[in-house]
N, C-alpha and C positions, 0 to 999 in steps of 0.2 A: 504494500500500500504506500509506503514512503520512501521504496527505492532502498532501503538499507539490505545489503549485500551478507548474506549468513548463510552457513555451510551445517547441514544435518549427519552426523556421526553415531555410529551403533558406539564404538569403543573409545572410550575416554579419553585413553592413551592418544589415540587421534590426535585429537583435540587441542591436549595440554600445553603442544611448544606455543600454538599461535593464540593463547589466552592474554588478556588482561584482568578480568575476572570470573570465576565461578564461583556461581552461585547452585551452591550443594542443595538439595531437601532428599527427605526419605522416596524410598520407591513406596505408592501411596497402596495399600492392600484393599482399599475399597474402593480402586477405578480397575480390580480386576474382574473375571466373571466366572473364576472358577480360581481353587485355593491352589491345583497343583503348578498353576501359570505365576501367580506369587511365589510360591516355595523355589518355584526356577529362577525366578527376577532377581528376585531380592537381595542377592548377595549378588549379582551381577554390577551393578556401580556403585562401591564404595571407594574410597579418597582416603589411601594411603602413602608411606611415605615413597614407594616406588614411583607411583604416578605422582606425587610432586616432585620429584629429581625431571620430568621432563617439563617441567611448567618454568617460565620465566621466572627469574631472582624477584621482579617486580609486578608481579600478579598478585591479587588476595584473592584468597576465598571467605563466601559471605552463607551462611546461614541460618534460616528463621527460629532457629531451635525449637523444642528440646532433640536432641539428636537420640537418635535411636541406634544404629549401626554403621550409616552413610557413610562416616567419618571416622575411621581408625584414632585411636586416642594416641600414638605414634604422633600424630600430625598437631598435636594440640601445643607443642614448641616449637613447631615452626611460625616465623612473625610474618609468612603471607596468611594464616590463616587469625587473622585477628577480628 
């Protein structure tokens, strides 16, 4: 609608060299329609500190809390994730 230019990725890793910010939330278990497609997801995008080693030194990550999993506690001293 406004011409802003964005690229859709299944794997994170993708993603992470050409970040300036992510923005984490949980994988949300009631936009699914059956439990076994959650059980599969769920642990599929979480933000550890492997996939921060490919993120820029000046990226943050931003999210709405309370965290549930998304976010390895690994990650919680790193000062992009403030």
């Amino acid at each position: 609608r406004n011409n802003i230019p964005y690229e859709e990725v299944v794997r994170l890793e993708d993603a992470m060299p050409s970040l300036d910010i992510l923005y984490m939330t949980r994988v949300q278990k009631e936009r699914f329609f059956n439990e076994e497609d959650y059980v599969r997801m769920k642990d599929f995008y979480i933000l550890d500190k492997a996939k921060m080693k490919l993120a820029p030194e000046d990226m943050y990550v931003l999210h709405p809390l309370p965290r549930v999993n998304e976010i390895s506690t690994e990650v919680d001293n790193d000062p992009r994730a403030a």
